[in-house]
C-alpha positions in Angstrom: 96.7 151.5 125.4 94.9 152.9 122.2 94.9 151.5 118.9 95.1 154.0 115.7 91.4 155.4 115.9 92.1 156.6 119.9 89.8 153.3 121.1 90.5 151.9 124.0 91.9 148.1 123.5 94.0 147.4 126.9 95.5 148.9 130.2 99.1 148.0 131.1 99.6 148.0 134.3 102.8 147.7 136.9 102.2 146.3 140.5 104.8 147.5 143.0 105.5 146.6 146.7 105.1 149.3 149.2 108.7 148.7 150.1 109.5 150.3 146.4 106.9 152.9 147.6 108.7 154.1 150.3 111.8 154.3 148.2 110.5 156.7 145.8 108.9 158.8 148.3 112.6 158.9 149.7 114.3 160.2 146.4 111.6 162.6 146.3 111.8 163.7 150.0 115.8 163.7 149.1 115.7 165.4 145.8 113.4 168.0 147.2 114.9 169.0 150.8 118.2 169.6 148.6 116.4 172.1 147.1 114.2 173.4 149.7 115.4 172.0 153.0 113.1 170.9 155.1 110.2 169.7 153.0 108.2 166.6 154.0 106.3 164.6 151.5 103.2 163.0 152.7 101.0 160.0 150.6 97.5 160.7 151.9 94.6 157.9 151.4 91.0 159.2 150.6 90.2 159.3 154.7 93.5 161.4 155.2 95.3 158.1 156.6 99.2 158.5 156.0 100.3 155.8 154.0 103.9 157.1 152.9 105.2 159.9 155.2 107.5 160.5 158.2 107.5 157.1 160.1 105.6 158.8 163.2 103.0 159.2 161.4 102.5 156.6 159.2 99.3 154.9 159.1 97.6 157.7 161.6 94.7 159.9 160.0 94.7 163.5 159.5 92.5 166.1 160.9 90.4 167.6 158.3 91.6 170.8 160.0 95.2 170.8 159.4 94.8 169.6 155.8 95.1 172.3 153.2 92.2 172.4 150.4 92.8 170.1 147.5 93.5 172.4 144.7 97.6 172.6 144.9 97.3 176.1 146.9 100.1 176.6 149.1 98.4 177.4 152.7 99.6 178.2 156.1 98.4 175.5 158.5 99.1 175.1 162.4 99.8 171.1 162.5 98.2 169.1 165.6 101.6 169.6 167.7 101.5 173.0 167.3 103.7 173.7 164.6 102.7 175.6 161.8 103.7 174.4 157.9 103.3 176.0 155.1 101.5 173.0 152.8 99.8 172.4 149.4 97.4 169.2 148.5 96.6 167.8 145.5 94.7 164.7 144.7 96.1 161.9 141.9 94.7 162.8 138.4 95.6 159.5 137.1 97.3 158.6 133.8 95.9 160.8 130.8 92.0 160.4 130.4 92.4 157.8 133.4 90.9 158.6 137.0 93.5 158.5 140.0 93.3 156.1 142.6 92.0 158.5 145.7 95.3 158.6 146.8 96.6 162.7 147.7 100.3 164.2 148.0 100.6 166.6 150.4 103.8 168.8 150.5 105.0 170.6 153.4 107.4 173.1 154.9 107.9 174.9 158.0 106.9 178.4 157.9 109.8 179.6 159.8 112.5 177.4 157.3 109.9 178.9 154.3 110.0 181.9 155.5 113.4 182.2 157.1 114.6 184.9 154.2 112.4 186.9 155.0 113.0 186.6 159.1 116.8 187.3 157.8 116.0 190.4 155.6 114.2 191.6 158.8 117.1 191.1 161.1 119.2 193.0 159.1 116.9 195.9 158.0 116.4 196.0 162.2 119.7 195.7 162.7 121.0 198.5 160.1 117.7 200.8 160.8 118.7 201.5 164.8 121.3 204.0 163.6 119.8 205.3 160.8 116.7 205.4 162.8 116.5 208.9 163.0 117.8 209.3 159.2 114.7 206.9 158.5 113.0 209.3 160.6 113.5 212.0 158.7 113.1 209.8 155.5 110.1 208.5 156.4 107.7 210.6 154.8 109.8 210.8 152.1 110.5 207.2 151.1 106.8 205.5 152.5 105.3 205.7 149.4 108.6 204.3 147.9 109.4 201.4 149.9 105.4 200.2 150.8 105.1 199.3 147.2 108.4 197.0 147.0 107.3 195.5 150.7 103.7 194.9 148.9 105.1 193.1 145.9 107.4 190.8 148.4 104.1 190.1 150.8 102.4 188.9 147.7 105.3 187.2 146.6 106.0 185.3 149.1 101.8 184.6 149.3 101.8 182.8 146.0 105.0 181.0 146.3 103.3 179.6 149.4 100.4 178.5 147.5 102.3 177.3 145.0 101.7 180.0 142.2 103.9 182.0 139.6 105.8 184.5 141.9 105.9 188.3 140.9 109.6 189.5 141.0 109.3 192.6 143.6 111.2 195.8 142.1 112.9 198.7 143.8 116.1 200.7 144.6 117.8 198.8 146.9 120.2 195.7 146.3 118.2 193.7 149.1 115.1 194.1 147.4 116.9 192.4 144.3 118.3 190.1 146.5 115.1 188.8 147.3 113.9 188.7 144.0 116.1 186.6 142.5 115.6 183.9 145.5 111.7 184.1 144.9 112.2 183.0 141.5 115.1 180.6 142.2 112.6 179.4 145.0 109.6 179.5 142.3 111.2 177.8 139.4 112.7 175.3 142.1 109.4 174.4 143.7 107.7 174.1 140.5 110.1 171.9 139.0 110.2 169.6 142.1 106.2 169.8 142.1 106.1 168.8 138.0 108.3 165.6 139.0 106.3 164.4 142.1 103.0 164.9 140.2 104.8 162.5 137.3 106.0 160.2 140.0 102.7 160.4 141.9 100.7 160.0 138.2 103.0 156.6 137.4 102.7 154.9 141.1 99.1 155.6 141.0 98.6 154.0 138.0 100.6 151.2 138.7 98.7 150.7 142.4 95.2 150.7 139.9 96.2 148.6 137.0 97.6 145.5 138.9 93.8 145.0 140.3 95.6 142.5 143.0 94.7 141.9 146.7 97.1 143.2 149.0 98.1 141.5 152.5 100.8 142.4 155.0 101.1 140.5 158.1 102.6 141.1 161.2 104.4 137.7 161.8 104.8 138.1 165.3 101.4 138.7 166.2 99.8 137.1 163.5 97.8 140.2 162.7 96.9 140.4 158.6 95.9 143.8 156.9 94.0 143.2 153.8 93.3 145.2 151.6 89.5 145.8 150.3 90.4 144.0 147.1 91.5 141.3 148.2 88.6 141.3 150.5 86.2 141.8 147.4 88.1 139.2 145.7 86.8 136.6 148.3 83.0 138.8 148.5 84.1 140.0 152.0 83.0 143.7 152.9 85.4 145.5 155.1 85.2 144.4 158.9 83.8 140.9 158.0 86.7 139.0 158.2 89.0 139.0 161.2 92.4 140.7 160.4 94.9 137.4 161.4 96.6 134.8 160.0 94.1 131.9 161.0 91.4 133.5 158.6 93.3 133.1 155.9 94.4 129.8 156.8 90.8 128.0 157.3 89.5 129.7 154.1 92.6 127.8 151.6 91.1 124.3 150.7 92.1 121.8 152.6 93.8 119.4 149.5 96.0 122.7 148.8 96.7 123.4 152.7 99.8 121.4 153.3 101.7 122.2 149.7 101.1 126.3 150.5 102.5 125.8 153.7 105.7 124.2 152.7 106.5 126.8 150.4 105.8 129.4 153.2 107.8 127.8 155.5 110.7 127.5 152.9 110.4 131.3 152.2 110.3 132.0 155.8 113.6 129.6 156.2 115.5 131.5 153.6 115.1 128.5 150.8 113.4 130.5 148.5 113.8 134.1 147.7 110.1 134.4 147.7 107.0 133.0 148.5 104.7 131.9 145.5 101.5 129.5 145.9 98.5 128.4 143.8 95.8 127.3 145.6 91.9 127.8 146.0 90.4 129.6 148.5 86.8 129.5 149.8 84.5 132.3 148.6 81.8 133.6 151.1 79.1 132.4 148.2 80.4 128.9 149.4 82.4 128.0 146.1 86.3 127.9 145.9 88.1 130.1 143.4 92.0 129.9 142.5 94.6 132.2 143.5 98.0 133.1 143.0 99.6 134.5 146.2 103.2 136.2 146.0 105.1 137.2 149.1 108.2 138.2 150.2 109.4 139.1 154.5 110.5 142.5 154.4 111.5 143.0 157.8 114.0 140.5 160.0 115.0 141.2 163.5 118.6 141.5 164.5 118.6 137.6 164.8 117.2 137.2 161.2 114.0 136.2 162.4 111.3 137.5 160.4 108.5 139.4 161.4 106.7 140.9 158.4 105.6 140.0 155.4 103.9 141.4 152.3 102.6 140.0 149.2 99.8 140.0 147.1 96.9 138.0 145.9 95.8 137.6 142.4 92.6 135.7 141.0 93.6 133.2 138.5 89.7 131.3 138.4 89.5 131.7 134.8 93.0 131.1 133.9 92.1 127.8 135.8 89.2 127.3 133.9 90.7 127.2 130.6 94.4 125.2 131.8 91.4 122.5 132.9 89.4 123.3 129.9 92.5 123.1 128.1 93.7 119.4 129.6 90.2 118.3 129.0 90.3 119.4 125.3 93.7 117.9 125.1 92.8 114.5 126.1 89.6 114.3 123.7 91.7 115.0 121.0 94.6 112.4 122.5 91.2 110.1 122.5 90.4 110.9 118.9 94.1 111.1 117.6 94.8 107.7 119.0 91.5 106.2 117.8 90.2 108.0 114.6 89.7 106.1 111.5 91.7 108.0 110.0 95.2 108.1 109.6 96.6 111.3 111.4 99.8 113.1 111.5 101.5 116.1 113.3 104.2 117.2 110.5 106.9 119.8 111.7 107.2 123.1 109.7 110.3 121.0 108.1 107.7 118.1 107.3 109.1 115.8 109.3 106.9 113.6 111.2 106.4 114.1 114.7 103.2 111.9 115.7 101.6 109.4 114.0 98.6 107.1 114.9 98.1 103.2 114.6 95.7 103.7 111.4 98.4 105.8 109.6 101.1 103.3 110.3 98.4 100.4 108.9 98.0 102.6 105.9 101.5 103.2 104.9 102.7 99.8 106.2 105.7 101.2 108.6 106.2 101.0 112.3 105.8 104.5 114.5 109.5 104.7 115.6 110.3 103.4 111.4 108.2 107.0 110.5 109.3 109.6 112.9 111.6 111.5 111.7 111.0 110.9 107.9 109.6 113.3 106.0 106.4 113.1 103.8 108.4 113.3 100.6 110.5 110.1 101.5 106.9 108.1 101.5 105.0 110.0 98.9 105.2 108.9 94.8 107.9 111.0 93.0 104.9 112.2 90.6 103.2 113.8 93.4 105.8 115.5 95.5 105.6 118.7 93.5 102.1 119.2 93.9 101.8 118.7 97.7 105.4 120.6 98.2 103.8 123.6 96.4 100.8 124.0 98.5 102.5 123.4 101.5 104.4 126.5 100.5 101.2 128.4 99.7 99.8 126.9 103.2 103.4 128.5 104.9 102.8 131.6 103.0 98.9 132.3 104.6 97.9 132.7 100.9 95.6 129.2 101.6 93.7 128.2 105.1 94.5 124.6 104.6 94.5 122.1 101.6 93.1 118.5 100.1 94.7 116.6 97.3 95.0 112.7 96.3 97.9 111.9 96.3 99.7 108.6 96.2 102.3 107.4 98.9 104.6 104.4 98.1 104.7 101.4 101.7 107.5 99.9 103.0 106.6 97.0 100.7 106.8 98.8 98.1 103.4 99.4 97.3 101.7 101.9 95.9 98.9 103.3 97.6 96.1 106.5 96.6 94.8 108.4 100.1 93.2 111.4 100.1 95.0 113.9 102.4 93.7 117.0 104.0 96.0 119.6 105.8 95.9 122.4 108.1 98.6 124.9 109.5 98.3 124.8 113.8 99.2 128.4 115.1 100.8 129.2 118.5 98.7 131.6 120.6 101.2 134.5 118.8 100.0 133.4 115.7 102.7 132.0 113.7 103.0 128.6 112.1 103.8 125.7 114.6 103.3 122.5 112.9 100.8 120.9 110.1 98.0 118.5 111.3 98.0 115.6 108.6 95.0 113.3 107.7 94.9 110.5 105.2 92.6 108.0 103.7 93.0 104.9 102.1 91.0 105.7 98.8 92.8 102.7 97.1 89.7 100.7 96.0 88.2 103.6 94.9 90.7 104.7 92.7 90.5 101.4 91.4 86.9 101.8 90.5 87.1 104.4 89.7 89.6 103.5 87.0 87.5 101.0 85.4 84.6 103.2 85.6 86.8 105.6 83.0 87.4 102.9 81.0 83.4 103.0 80.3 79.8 101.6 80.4 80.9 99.5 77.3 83.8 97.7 79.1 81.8 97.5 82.4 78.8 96.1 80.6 81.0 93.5 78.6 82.6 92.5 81.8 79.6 91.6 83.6 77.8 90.2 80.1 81.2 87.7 79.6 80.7 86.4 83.4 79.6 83.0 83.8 77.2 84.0 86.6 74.0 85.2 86.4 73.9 89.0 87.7 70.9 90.8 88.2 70.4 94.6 88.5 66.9 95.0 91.1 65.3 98.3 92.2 64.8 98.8 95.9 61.8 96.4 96.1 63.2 93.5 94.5 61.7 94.1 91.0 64.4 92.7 87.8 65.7 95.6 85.7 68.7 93.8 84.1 69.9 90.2 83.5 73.3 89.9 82.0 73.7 87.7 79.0 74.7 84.4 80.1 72.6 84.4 83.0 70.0 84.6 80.5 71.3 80.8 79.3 71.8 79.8 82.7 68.5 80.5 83.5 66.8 79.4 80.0 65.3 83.0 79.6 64.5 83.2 76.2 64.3 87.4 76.0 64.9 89.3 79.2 61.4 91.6 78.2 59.4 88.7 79.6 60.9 88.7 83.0 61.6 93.0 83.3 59.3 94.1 86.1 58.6 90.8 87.8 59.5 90.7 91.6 62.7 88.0 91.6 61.4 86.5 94.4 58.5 85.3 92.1 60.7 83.1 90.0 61.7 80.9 93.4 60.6 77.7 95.1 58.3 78.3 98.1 60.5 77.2 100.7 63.5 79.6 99.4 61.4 82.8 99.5 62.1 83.6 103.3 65.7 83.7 102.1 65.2 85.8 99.2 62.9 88.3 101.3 65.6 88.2 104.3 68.9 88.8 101.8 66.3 92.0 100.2 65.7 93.4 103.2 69.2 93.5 104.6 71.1 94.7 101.1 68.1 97.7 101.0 69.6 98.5 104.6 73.0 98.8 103.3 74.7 94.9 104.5 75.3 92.3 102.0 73.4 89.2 102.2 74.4 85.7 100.9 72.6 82.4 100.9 71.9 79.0 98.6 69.0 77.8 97.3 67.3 75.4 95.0 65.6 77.0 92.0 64.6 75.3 88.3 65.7 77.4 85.2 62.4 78.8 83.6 62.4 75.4 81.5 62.8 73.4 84.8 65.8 72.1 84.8 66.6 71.8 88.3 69.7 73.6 89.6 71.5 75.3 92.7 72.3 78.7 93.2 75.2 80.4 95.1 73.5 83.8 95.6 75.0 87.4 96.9 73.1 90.6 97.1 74.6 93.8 98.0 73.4 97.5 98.0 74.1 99.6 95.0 75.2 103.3 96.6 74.3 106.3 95.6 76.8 109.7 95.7 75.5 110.5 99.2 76.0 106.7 100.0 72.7 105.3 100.2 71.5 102.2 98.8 69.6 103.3 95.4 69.4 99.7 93.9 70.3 96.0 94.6 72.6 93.8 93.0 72.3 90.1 92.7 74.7 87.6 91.8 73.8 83.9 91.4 76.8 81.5 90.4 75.3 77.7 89.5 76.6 75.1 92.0 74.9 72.1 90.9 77.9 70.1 90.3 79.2 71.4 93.6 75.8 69.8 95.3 75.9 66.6 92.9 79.8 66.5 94.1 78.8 66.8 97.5 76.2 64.3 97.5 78.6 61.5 95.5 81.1 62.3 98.4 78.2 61.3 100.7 77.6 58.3 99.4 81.3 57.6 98.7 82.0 58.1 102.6 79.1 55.3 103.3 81.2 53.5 100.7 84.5 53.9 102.7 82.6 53.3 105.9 81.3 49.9 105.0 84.9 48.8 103.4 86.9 49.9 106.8 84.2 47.5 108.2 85.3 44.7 105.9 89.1 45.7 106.7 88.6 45.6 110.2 86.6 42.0 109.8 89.4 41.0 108.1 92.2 42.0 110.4 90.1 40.3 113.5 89.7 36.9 111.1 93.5 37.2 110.8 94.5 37.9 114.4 92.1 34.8 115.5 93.6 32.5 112.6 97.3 33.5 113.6 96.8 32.1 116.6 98.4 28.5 117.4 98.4 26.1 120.2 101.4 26.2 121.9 103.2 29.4 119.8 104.8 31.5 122.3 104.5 35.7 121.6 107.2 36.5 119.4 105.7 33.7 116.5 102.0 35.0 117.2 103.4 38.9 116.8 105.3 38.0 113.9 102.2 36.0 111.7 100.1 39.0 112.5 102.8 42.0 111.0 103.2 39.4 108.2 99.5 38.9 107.4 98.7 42.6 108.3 101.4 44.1 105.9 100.2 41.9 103.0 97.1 43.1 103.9 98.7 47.2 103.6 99.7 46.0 100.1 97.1 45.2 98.9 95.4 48.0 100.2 97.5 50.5 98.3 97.4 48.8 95.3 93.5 49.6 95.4 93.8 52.8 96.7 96.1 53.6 93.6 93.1 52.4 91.3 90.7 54.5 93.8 89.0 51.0 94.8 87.8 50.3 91.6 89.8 46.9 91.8 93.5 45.6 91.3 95.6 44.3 88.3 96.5 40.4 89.0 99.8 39.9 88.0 100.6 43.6 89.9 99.2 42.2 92.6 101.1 38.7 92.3 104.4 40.5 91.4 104.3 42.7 95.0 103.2 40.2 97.0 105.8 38.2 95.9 108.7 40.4 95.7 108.6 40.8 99.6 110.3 37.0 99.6 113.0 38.1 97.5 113.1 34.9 95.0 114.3 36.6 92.1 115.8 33.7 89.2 113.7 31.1 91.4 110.4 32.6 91.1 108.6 32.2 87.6 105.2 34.1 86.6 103.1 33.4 83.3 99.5 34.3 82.5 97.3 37.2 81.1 96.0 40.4 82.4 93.0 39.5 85.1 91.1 43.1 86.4 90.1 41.8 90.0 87.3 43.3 91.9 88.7 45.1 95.3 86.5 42.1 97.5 88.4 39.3 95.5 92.3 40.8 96.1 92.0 40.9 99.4 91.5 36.9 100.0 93.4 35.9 96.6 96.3 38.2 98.3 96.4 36.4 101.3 96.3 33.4 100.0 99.6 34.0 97.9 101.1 34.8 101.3 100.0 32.0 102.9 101.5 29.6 100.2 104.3 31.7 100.0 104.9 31.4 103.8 104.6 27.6 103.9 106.9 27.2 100.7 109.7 29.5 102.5 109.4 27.6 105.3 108.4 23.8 104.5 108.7 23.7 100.7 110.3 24.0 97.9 111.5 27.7 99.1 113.3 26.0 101.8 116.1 24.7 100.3 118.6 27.0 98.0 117.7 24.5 94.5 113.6 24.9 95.0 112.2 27.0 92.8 108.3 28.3 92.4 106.1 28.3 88.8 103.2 30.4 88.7 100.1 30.1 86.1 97.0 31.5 85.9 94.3 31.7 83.5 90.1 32.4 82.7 88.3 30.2 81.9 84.7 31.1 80.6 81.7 28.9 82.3 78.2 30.3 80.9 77.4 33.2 82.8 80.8 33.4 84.7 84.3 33.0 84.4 86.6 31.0 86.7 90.1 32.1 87.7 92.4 29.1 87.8 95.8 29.6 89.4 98.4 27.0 89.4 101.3 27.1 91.9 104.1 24.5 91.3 107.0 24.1 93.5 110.6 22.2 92.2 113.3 20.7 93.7 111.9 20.6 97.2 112.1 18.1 100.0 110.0 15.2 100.0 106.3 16.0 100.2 104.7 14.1 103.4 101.1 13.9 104.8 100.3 16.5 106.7 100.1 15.9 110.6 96.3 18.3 110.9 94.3 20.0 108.5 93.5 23.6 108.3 90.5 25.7 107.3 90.2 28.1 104.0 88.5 30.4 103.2 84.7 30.3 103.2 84.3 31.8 99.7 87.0 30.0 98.3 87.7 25.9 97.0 91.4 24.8 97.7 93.1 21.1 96.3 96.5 19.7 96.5 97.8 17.6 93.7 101.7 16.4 95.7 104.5 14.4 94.4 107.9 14.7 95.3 109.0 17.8 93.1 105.7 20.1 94.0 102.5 20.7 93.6 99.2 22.6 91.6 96.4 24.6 93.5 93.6 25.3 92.2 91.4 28.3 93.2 87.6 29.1 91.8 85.2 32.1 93.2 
């Protein structure tokens, strides 16, 4: 196969089975003996072996003495049984400027059937001559000059059409003379047009035997016995004779992994399953490595009984083929590898953009699930601003008048958000080379779009950002030296005029013991990571202050750090917050110390000779929950201390006195250490009026007073309980204990009495 300028770019090539051999050496053979009964056509290897020929002498070499020469000449040869052909040789010439195969086709014909017209014209010229023998006599003289010339013409005639050559038509007076003529040409143009077609057949099973470059086997199932052919012995590095011509040769060379799968199909061929037998499988190569092989096969010959008992087939190297599908598989799975764990977000896109594949990272970018996305198409997800530009060059892409493209485009989430991601696409070709699907990348370029967006806005904006933040941001060069100061950083720090401090290493303007931190949070941002620490430093006046700092790497285009920034934010009050929660936690500790000396001074108070469980259980929940109220009343004034007449009023209201119950005095700010005892106290009254006094019966009724009274440097709290309408007052039976910071009296008569409380 030639391309315009005559150059050689490929061989195509046909490989057919002996068995299709033999047929077209039969409608030869037939084709020509209806022309020129008789004929044999013979297939002659380089040696002179008969590979195609009459079946006794197929496969059995030929003397070199009953070959004609190899140059098409018709010659008269006396065969090994004793017969005598007349025969012409020539050797394949290949296809066009291509070399044959060393194969030969011989032609042959029995001189008697070739030259039978001649035997016939004898015979009759015999037969006709006896009585006109003496006429001839008497002729003789006469006519020898006119009938040697005729006969002359016929011997050379019949000469060349035995060697195959244009035949001269002989001329003369007679009608047999004619005769003959006209079957020498019939016979020329006859045998030359049969010769014409065997050379085309000959030219196109030649080629076809060279092109397929396969290794040929036929094996003698019976026996065992292989024949292979020297390429497929060259195939496996074997010279002829090297390799014992059976069945068991073959069968230790196949690798032992691929043994038992090539045998099963073999055996199903051999059962009739299969049509044919077809394997790939390695075989071992006498440089002791395995290659790959395709073997095809089919049993050409059954015995009455359908047994077979020969097969023929081929072998055909398919190393490299395997190398690539390996190749191939291994290329696939890197890119499985890299598909399923790229940065990236990437996309096969069929040629009708619909989405075939996606990976995890594209489904995080544009917020769907895989099975939500396959199937949709790009312009379902992408802004409605931007489907025109990336429609267009997917038609240029489609069109071959790109390679592949890159936009920014912006693509709209399930959420409804609206993304930027840079997208580059390329156009995948199948090994014909037309368009199979588009390979898809994105990238999240969001935040860069965003900063980018501010950066348009300008250095002014920028700059009147960062000078109307509260914190102090500093620009430093890769060593840590200050080239900018925002504005109110300058106040936070009490920098007069930045021109003093522009130069100076930062680290300069720190405490000793924070300059590890400082060097440490350098070093990392000028390796590209962002550093953050706090620190004590004084302002340049000394006022003492704590810093929140952050520095990161400033990036360059090619994305390496070119300078430092450094953000400090003030958290004194933070540290001053932190350090009043400290001792506001010692403060809580020590009062839940108090609390819990209280509860154990009630729960060994509430305790009485003689009370059985219930009454003990129910003084403590009493006490205890008096205890809770007061408690919340001082944890609604955060602990600062407690209204009195609040904390009267809900103590009281627990005993539900309503008309009966009368309060009177002024406002009295109590310290949290005196509610808790004055609020007890109240209970306890409460409790013994509710139970023994006034309270008792439905007439009693309770009075309440309370005022200050200033003594020198302190003022006294008097409270005045009064109870009406009770039952008689009597002495009590034992005495109880109050208080240790507190003074108790009773004043009784029959309608109530007055306490009287000082701390």
């Amino acid at each position: 196969m030639r391309d315009a300028a005559g150059q050689t770019v490929g061989v195509l090539g046909v490989h057919f089975s002996s068995k299709w051999a033999s047929t077209v050496e039969e409608s030869l053979r037939s084709s020509l003996q209806a022309e020129l009964a008789g004929a044999e056509v013979l297939i002659l290897s380089r040696d002179g072996t008969v590979l195609l020929g009459p079946p006794s002498e197929m496969g059995k070499p030929l003397a070199g003495s009953v070959l004609p020469p190899a140059n098409g000449a018709a010659q008269s040869i006396l065969s090994q049984d004793g017969r005598t052909f007349l025969s012409a040789m020539l050797p394949t010439r290949g296809y066009r400027s291509f070399h044959g195969l060393g194969w030969s086709v011989l032609v042959r014909l029995d001189e008697s059937v070739a030259l039978a017209p001649a035997a016939d014209l004898r015979r009759d010229v015999l037969a006709r001559g006896i009585p006109l023998s003496l006429v001839a006599a008497v002729l003789t003289f006469m006519l020898a000059d006119i009938l040697k010339r005729p006969l002359d013409q016929f011997r050379s005639a019949t000469a060349a059409l035995g060697r195959g050559e244009a035949v001269i038509r002989p001329s003369g007076l007679f009608d047999e003379l004619r005769q003959i003529g006209d079957a020498l040409d019939a016979a020329s143009a006859n045998l030359r047009e049969r010769e014409a077609r065997l050379n085309a057949e000959k030219s196109r099973l030649a080629f076809a035997l060279e092109g397929a470059n396969d290794g040929i086997w036929d094996w003698d199932i019976v026996s065992g016995n292989v024949w292979f052919s020297q390429r497929w012995l060259d195939m496996l590095g074997y010279r002829s004779g090297e390799l014992k011509e059976h069945f068991s040769s073959w069968e230790r060379l196949v690798h032992p992994e691929d043994k038992d799968a090539v045998l099963a199909a073999l055996d199903e061929h051999r059962r009739g399953v299969s049509p044919f037998y077809q394997a790939e499988h390695r075989l071992w190569h006498k440089e002791r490595r395995w290659i790959w092989v395709l073997t095809r096969g089919k049993i050409v010959e059954r015995d009455s009984s359908d047994r077979p008992l020969r097969a023929v087939g081929t072998h055909t190297d398919i190393t490299d083929r395997k190398g690539v599908e390996e190749a191939l598989a291994a290329s696939e799975a890197r890119f499985r590898t890299l598909f399923e764990r790229a940065p990236i977000g990437i996309a096969d896109v069929t040629l009708g953009c619909r989405f075939s594949a996606v990976n995890d990272q594209f489904c995080g970018i544009v917020g769907y699930d895989r099975s939500e996305l396959i199937g949709k198409t790009f312009q379902e997800i992408t802004h409605p601003d931007d489907v025109a530009a990336d429609t267009a060059q997917v038609r240029d892409l489609l069109a071959g008048r790109i390679p592949h493209y890159d936009l920014e485009k912006r693509y709209i989430r399930k959420d409804g958000r609206i993304i930027w991601a840079y997208l580059a696409v390329s156009l995948v070709r199948n090994e014909q080379g037309r368009p199979s699907y588009f390979l898809s990348s994105i990238k999240d370029c969001t935040a860069r779009k965003e900063v980018e967006h501010l950066l348009q806005v300008g250095e002014s904006f920028t700059r009147s950002v960062v000078e109307s933040s509260a914190d102090c941001i500093k620009v430093l060069d890769l060593e840590g030296r200050i080239q900018f100061i925002n504005g109110l950083g300058l106040c936070a720090m009490e920098i007069a005029e930045f021109d003093t401090v522009r130069g100076e290493f930062w680290a300069e303007f720190w405490p000793e013991a924070a300059r590890s931190d400082i060097d440490r949070a350098i070093a990392g941002a000028r390796s590209g990571s962002r550093e953050r620490f706090v620190a004590f430093c004084p302002t340049m006046k000394g006022t003492p202050k704590w810093w929140d700092v952050c520095v990161t790497p400033v990036l360059s285009a090619d994305g390496r750090p070119e300078r430092l920034l450094a953000i400090s934010r003030e958290i004194t009050g933070l540290k001053q917050a932190e350090e009043r929660l400290h001792l506001m936690m010692g403060e809580l500790n020590h009062r839940v110390k108090n609390l819990f000396a209280t509860v154990q001074a009630i729960m060994r108070l509430s305790g009485r000779a003689g009370d059985d469980v219930s009454a003990y259980k129910a003084r403590i929940l009493a006490r205890l929950t008096t205890l809770a109220r007061t408690n919340e009343i001082l944890f609604r004034a955060s602990w600062n201390g407690a209204n009195l007449p609040e904390l009267l009023t809900a103590e009281l209201e627990a005993f539900s006195l309503d008309e009966r119950l009368a309060l009177g005095g002024p406002s009295v700010a109590l310290q949290a250490a005196q509610a808790v005892p004055i609020s007890l106290i109240i209970h306890e009254l409460a409790t013994n009026a509710v139970k023994h006094g006034a309270l008792s019966v439905p007439e009693g009724t309770l009075a309440l007073a309370w005022r200050v009274e200033e003594c020198g440097l302190f003022r006294r709290l008097v409270l005045t309980w009064t109870e009406r309408n009770g039952p008689p007052v009597t002495p009590p039976e034992r005495r109880g204990s109050a208080p240790a910071s507190s003074k108790m009296g009773w004043h009784g008569n029959s309608g109530g009495g007055r306490a009287g409380l000082s701390t």
